[in-house]
C-alpha positions as CSV (number, residue, x, y, z in Angstrom):
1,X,-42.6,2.4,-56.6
2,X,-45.6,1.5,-59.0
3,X,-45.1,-2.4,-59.8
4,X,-47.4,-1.7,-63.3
5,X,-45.3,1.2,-64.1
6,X,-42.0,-0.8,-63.9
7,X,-43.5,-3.8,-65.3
8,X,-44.7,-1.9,-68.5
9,X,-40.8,-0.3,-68.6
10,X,-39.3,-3.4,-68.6
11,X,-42.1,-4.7,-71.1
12,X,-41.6,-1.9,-73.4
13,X,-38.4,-0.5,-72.9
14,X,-38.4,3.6,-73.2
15,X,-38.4,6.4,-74.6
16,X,-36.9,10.2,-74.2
17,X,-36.2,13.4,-75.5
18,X,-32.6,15.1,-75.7
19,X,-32.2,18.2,-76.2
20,X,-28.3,18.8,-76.5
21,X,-28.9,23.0,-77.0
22,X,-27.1,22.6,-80.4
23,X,-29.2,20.7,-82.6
24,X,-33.6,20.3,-82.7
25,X,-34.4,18.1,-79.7
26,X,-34.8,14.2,-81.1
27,X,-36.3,11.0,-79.4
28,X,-34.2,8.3,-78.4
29,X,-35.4,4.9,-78.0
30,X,-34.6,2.1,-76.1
31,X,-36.2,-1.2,-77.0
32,X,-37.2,-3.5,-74.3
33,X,-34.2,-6.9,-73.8
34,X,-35.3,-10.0,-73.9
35,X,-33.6,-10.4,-69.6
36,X,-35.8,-7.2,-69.1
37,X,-38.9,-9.3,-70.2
38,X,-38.2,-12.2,-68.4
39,X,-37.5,-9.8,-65.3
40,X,-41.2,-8.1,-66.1
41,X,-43.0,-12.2,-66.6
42,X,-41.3,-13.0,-62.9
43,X,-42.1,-9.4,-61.2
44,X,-45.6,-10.4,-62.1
45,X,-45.6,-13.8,-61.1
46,X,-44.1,-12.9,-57.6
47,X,-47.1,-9.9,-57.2
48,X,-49.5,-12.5,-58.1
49,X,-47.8,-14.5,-55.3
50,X,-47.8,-12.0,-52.9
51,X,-51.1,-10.8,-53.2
52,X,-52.6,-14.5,-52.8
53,X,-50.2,-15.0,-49.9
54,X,-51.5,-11.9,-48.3
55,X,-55.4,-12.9,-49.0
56,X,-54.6,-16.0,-47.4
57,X,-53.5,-14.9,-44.5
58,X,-56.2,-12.4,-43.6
59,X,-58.5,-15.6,-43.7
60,X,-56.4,-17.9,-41.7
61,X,-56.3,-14.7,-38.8
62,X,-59.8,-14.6,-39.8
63,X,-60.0,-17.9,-38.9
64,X,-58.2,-17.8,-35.5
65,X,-60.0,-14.8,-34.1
66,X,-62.8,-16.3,-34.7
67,X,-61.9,-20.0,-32.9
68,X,-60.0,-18.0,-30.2
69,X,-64.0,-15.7,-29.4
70,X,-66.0,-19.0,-29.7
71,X,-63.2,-20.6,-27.3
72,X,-63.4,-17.6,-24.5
73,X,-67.5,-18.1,-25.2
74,X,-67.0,-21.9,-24.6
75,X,-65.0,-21.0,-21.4
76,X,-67.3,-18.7,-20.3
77,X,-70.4,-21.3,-20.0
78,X,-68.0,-24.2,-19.2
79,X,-65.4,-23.1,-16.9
80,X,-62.4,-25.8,-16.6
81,X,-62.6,-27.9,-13.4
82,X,-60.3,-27.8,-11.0
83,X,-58.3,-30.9,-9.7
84,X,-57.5,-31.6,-6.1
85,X,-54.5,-30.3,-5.1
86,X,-54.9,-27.0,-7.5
87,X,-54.9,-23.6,-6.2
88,X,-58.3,-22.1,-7.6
């Protein structure tokens, strides 16, 4: 589901055509309730969230790939020493 799409439902309630067959077709309205505001203000919020959470994220594993290649390139030149007594 489109978050805009229900965000701008809940914001601004909705609208339809019935057509009962008997009479000319008329538009019925439904205006938007103050709880379906509030519900549209904290679905936003929360995306917001989300989004920034998920940006954050792809940095920090960013981040750790990146330590993780320049700690196998450190290995690689500098190879851990072995104490007596260890299997090599």
């Amino acid at each position: 589901m489109d978050i805009n799409w229900l965000v701008q439902r809940l914001k601004n309630g909705e609208s339809y055509t019935v057509n009962d067959g008997i009479s000319e077709p008329y538009q019925v309205n439904n205006p938007p309730t103050s709880l379906s505001i509030k519900a549209a203000q904290v679905i936003e919020r929360l995306h917001e969230q989300n989004s920034l959470t998920a940006q954050i994220t792809l940095n920090l594993q960013h981040q750790l790939n990146t330590l993780h290649q320049e700690y196998e390139l450190l290995r690689q030149i500098n190879p851990p020493a072995t104490t007596s007594g260890e299997a090599g």
